[in-house]
C-alpha positions in Angstrom: 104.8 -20.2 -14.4 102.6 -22.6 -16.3 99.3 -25.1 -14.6 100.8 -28.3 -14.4 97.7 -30.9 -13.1 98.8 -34.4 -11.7 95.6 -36.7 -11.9 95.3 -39.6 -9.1 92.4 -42.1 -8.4 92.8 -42.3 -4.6 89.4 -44.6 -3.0 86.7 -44.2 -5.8 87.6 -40.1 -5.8 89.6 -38.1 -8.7 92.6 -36.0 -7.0 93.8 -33.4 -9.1 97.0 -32.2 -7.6 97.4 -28.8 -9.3 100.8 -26.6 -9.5 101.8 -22.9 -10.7 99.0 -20.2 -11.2 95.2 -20.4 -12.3 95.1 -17.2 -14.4 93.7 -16.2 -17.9 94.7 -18.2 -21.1 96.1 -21.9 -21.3 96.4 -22.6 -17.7 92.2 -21.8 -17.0 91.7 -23.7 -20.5 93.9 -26.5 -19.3 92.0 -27.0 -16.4 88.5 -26.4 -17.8 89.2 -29.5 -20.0 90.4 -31.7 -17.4 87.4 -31.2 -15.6 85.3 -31.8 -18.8 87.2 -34.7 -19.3 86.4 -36.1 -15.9 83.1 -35.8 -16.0 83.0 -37.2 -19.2 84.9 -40.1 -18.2 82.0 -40.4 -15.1 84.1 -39.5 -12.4 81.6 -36.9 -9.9 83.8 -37.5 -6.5 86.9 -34.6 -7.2 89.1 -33.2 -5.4 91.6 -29.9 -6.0 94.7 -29.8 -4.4 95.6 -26.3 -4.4 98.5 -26.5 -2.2 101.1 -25.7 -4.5 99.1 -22.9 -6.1 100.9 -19.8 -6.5 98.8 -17.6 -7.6 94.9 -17.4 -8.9 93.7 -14.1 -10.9 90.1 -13.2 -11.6 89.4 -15.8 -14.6 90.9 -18.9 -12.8 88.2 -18.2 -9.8 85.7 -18.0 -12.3 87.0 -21.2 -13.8 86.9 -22.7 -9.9 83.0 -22.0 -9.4 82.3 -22.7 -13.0 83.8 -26.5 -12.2 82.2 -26.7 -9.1 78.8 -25.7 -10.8 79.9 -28.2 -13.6 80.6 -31.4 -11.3 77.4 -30.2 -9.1 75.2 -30.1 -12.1 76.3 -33.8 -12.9 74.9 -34.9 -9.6 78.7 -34.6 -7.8 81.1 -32.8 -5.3 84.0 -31.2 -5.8 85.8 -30.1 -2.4 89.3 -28.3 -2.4 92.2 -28.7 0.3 95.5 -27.4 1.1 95.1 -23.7 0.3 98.2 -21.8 0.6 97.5 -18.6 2.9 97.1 -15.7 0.1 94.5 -18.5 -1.9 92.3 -18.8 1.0 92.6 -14.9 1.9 91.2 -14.5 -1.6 88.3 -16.9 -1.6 87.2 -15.2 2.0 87.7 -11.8 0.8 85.6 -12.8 -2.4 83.0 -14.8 0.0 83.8 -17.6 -2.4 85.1 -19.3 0.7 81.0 -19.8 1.3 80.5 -21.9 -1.2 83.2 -24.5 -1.3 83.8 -27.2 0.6 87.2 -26.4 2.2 90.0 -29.1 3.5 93.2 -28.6 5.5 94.2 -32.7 4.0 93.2 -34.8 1.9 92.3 -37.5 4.4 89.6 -35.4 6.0 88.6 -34.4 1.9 87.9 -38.2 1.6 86.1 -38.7 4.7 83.7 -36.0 4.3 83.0 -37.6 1.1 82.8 -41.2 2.5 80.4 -40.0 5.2 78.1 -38.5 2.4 77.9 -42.0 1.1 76.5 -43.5 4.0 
């Protein structure tokens, strides 16, 4: 099952809605570059989507902190919401769950980030 990332500009913030598995090879290069991309393009408010995630190996978390490390380094957030149940076992189990932002909806995603602009 391939990465398939659907990009929408939702109130000044980038919402990657992303689908299939984050796992070694095209899908964690795929997604690497979109980040790149993003940041390129200026964008430093983003948001993951992980809802429809179905499964995340070793490599694609790497890939996760290595964007958030990316987007932070450019002076920006990046929060995720919507983790199916075995994603967000995984990121406690790893204690990655420490050092993202986590989100049940996107709503309260784009709060958080409108109350870090005032």
């Amino acid at each position: 099952m391939p990465l398939y990332i659907v990009e929408k500009l939702v109130d000044e913030t980038i919402l990657l809605d992303m689908r299939g598995r984050i796992t070694l090879g095209h899908e964690t290069e795929a997604f690497r570059h979109k980040i790149k991309e993003l940041l390129d393009a200026g964008y430093r408010r983003l948001i993951l989507d992980l809802g429809e995630i179905a499964y995340i190996d070793s490599v694609g978390l790497g890939t996760l902190v290595g964007s958030l490390t990316s987007v932070r380094k450019q002076g920006g957030d990046l929060k995720l919401v919507r983790l199916p149940k075995g994603v967000h076992q995984l990121l406690q189990i790893t204690r990655l769950a420490t050092i993202f932002e986590i989100h049940n909806s996107l709503e309260s995603a784009l709060q958080a980030f409108n109350s870090e602009a005032v």
